[in-house]
N, C-alpha and C positions, 0 to 999 in steps of 0.2 A: 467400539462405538458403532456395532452393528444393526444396534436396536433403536428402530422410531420411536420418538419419545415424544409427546406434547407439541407434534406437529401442528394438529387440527385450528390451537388454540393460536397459533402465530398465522395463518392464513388465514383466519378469520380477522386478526388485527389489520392485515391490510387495508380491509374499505373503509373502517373507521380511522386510522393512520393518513390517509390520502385524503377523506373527506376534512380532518383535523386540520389538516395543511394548505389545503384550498379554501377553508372558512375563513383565511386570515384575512382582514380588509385591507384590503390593496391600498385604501387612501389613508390608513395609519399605517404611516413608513416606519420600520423596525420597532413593530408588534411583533412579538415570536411566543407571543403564548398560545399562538395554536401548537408552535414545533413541539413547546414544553409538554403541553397536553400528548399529544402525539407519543410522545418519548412515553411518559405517566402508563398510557394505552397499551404500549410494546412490552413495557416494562410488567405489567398484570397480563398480559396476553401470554407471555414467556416464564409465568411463575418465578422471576427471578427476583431478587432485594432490592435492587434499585438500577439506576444507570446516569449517565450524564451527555450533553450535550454542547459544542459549540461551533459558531457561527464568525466567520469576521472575511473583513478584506486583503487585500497587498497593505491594506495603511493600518489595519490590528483588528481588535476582539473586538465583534461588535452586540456577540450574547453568550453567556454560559449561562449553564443548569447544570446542578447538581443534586441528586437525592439518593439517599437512603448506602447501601452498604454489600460490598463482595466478599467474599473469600478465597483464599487464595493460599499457598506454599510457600512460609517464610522461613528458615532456614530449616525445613523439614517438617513443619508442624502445621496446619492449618489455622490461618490465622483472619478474624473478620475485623476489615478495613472501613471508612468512610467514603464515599465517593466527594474529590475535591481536589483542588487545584494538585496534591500534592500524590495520590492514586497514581500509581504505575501499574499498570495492567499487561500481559502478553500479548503480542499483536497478532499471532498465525498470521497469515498471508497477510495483512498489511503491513508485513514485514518487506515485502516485495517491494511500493513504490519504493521505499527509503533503502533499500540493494540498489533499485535501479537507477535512484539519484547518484550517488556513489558511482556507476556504471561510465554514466554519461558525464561524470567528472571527469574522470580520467580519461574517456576518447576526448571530452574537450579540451585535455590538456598534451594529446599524442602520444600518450603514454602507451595505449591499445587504442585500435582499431576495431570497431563494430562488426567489420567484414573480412577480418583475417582469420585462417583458417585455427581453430584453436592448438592445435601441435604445433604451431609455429610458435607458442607462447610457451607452450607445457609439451616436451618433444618430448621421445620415445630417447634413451630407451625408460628413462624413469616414470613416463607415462604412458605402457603400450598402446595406444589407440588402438582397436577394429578401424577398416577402414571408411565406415559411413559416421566413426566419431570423432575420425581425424580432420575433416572437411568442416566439422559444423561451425560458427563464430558466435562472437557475443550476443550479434542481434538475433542470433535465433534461442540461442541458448535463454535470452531474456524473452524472449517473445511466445516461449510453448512451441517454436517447431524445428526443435533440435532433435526430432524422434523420440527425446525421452518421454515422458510421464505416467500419468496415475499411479505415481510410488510415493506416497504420504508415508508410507511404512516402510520406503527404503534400508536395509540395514546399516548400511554408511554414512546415511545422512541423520540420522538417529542415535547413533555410536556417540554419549558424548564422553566417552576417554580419547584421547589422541588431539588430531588436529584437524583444520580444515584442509591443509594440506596433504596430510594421512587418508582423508576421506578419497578427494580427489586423483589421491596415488589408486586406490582402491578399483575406485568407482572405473576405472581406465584397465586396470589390473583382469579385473573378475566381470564380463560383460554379461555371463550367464546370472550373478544376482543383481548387477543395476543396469538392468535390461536395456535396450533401445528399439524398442518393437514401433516404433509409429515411422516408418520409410515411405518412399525416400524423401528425405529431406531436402527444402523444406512444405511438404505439400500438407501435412496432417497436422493439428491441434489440437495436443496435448497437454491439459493443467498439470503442474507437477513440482517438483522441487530438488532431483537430482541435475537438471540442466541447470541451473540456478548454481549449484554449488561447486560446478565446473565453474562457470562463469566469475565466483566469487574468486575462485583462486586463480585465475587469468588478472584479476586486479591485484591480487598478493603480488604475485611474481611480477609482472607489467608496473606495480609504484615503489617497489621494495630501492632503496637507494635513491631515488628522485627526491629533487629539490621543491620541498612542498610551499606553493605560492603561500601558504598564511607562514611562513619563516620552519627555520628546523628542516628537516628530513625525512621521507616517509621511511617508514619502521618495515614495510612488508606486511603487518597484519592489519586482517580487514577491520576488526573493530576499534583497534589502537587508531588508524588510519582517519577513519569515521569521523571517531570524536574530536580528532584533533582538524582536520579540513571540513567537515560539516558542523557536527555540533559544540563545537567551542566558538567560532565565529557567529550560529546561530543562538547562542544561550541556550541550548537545546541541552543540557546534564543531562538526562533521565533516561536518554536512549541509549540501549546496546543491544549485544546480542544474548542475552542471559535469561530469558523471558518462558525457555523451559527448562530453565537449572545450571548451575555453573560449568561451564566448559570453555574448550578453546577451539570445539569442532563448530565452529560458527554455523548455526544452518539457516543460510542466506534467505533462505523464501519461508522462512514460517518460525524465527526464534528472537526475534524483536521484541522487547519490551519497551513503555514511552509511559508519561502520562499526556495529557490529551492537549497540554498549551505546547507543550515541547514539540510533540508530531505537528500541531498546528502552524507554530514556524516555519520546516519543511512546507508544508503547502502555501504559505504564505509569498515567501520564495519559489514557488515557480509561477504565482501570477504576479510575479515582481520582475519577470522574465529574469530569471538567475540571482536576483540581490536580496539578502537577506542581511538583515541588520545592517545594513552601508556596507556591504563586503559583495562583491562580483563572486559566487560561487559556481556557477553554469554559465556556459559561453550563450547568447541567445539562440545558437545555433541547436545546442542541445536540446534548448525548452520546445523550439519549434520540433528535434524528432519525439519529444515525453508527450507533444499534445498530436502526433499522429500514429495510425495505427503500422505496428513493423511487420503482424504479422502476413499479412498478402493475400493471398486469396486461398490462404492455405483451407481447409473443412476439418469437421469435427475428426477426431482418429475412433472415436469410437461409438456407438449409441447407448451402453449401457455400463456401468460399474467404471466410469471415467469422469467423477465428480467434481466440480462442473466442467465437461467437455466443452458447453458452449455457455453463455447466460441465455436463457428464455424470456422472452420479454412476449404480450398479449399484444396482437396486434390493433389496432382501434375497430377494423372492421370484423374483427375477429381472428381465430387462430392463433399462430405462433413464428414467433422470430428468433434464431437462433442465433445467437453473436460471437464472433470467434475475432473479432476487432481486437486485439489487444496492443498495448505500445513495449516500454524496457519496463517490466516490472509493475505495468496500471493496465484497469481495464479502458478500452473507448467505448461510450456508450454510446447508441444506437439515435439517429434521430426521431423524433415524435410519430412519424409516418410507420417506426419500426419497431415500437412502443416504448421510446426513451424519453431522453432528453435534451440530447444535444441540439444544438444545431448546426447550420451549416458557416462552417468557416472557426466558428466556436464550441469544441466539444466539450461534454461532462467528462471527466477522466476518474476512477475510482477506483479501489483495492482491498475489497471486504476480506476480513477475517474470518475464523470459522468459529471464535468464542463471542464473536459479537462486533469487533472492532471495525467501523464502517467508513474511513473515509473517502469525500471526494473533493474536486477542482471545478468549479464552473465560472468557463472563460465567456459565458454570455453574457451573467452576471458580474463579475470580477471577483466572485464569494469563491469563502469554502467552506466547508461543515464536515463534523465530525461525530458519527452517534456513539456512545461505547456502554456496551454492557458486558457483563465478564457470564458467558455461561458456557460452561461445560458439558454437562448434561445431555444437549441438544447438538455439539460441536460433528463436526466430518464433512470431510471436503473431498475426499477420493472413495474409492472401493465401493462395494454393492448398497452401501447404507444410501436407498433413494430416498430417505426421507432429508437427507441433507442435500439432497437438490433444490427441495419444496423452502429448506431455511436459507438456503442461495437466494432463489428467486423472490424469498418474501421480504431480504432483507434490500436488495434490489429493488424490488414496486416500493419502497420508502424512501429509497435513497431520491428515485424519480420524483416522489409525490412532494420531496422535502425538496428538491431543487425548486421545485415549481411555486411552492408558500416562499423560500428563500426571497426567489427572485422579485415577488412582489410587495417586496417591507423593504429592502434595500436602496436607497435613492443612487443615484448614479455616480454619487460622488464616492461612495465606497466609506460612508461616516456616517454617525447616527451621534445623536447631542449629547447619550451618556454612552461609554464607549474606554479601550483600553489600547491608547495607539502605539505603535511600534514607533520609538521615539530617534532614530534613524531617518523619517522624515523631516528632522529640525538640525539635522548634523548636513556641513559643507559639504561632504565627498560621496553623495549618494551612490555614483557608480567608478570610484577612484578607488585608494588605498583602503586596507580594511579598517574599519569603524566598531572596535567590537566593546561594548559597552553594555553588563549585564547588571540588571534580568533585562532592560534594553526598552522597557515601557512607561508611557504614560499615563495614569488615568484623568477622561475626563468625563464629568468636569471639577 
């Protein structure tokens, strides 16, 4: 994926993408046929079949689109799908928010510590640490400045015979191939996804045996784990780890596969501050560290062939802003003065993918939105390919320009009069005993 392919044509989709999303009239509350169009524009900008979009609050769906058609790997064979409620697509990195959810479960439940040194979890000698890998913790490990990154092509995190465990025995084993070159920690920032899969198995070993709050036991595996304390109490079926082929080497920060209502729960539930479907799954302590930034004042670790080292956002008065904000597993985006979106007190939180898969959190708004288009073609997110910087950044200037039409169709109350509510707000035990009652929705009207 070394070759710039059809960049020109996605950078050019931005001013008309942003102008799409700001034509929306403010005084017709949830109009989203600028977003649609918008999406239409991205989708012909990117030469790709189709793509789909959706919008909603903590209280449910308050727009889908859906059009045209992907391709994809279905038991070996390439197969062309529909884009539609029932489309499951691979996440690449927006495999990460939903690692980091998962993350911050388990410190909320004391199972791990954020700030424990990771050998205290995975000790030598079945894990020989070097000594600058022995010291690192979850929060850096989720946050890019645990020293690892820009190893997309890891060969342990890509191995998918074995285990996630196997990797991790590895990755500890042999430091000469999963290198840790960004020192000393934690001062540099790193995108990447061998720290990610240390981290994932610090939750193996850290919940294996524990008494899991939705009843039963935790099993020790990450995805076993998942489904059964995230998305079984969320109706969420659709997610696993399986989204680059069957394995049991889970690769925490980029093998996620969802379709788009199931991921949209997860984001539904962190502006629920932790409750998803009347089930308490995040302590609000947790939401508060997933809406701030962990990494510190760490800087870029590299200027070149470190994709995306930082995000680059335009600044209004010109120039450029580089953002190494990042929270467990989401980016923070930048406020307007730094050419985002956030604001103050209320950030944009986001986790783009590298085949298209775009979502975000906006706590200004109380919305979330999700863009998905499946390409490959144009996909990379590490190594010298700089043309996947420029599909970073482009998919980025939409996600801003789409906050910003978002926020001006959504009335305050977080409902629009035809709409798909999470029906959880009409059950007694909002934040009590779990409530899990699927597919868990209403339509109205």
């Amino acid at each position: 994926m070394n070759t710039p392919r059809r960049f020109a044509p996605l950078r050019t989709a931005l001013a008309v993408t942003g102008a799409l999303f700001f034509a929306a009239d403010a005084a017709a509350s949830c109009n989203f046929a600028g977003a649609d169009a918008a999406l239409d524009n991205l989708i012909a900008a990117d030469g790709v079949a189709g793509g789909a979009l959706i919008v909603g609050s903590a209280k449910g769906i308050l727009h889908e689109y859906f059009t045209g058609s992907f391709t994809r790997d279905v038991n070996g064979s390439p197969t062309t799908l529909p884009y539609d409620r029932n489309a499951i697509l691979p996440l690449a990195s927006a495999t990460k928010l939903l690692s980091g959810v998962r993350v911050l479960q388990v410190a909320g439940l004391r199972w791990a510590d954020l700030d424990t040194p990771v050998s205290t979890y995975l000790p030598p000698p079945t894990f020989p640490w070097q000594p600058a890998a022995a010291a690192i913790t979850l929060r850096q490990l989720f946050s890019h400045t645990a020293g690892y990154g820009n190893d997309e092509d890891d060969a342990f995190i890509n191995n998918p015979n074995g285990t996630l465990f196997d990797s991790v025995v590895n990755i500890a084993t042999y430091p000469g191939v999963a290198k840790q070159p960004y020192l000393p920690v934690p001062t540099e920032f790193a995108y990447g996804g061998v720290a990610m899969q240390i981290g994932g198995e610090v939750v193996q070993m850290t919940s294996q045996g524990q008494p899991s709050p939705l009843g039963g036991t935790e099993s020790g595996d990450w995805q076993a784990d998942w489904q059964h304390d995230l998305g079984a109490p969320l109706c969420a079926a659709t997610i696993d780890w399986q989204g680059l082929g069957a394995t049991q080497n889970y690769r925490i920060s980029g093998g996620g596969e969802a379709s788009l209502e199931d991921y949209a729960r997860v984001l539904a539930m962190l502006l629920s501050n932790g409750v998803g479907n009347g089930t308490r799954l995040l302590t609000p302590g947790a939401v508060a560290t997933w809406k701030a930034s962990q990494s510190g004042s760490a800087v870029a670790g590299c200027s070149d062939g470190c994709v995306p080292t930082a995000e680059t956002f335009a600044l209004p008065g010109g120039g450029t802003y580089a953002n190494t904000q990042y929270s467990v597993g989401a980016w923070i985006e930048p406020q307007a003065a730094d050419g985002g979106a956030s604001l103050s007190g209320a950030p944009v939180v986001s986790s783009i993918g590298k085949f298209g898969f775009a979502p975000w959190v906006d706590y200004a708004s109380g919305t979330y939105g999700i863009l998905m288009i499946y390409d490959t073609a144009n996909a990379g997110e590490t190594g010298s390919n700089t043309a996947s910087v420029t599909s970073h950044a482009a998919m980025q200037r939409i996600i801003t320009d789409a906050v910003a039409g978002v926020r001006a169709q959504v009335p305050a109350s977080g409902m629009c009069p035809s709409m798909t509510v999470y029906d959880h707000l009409f059950a007694d035990k909002f934040d009590g005993a779990p409530v899990v009652s699927c597919p868990g929705t209403v339509q109205l009207p």
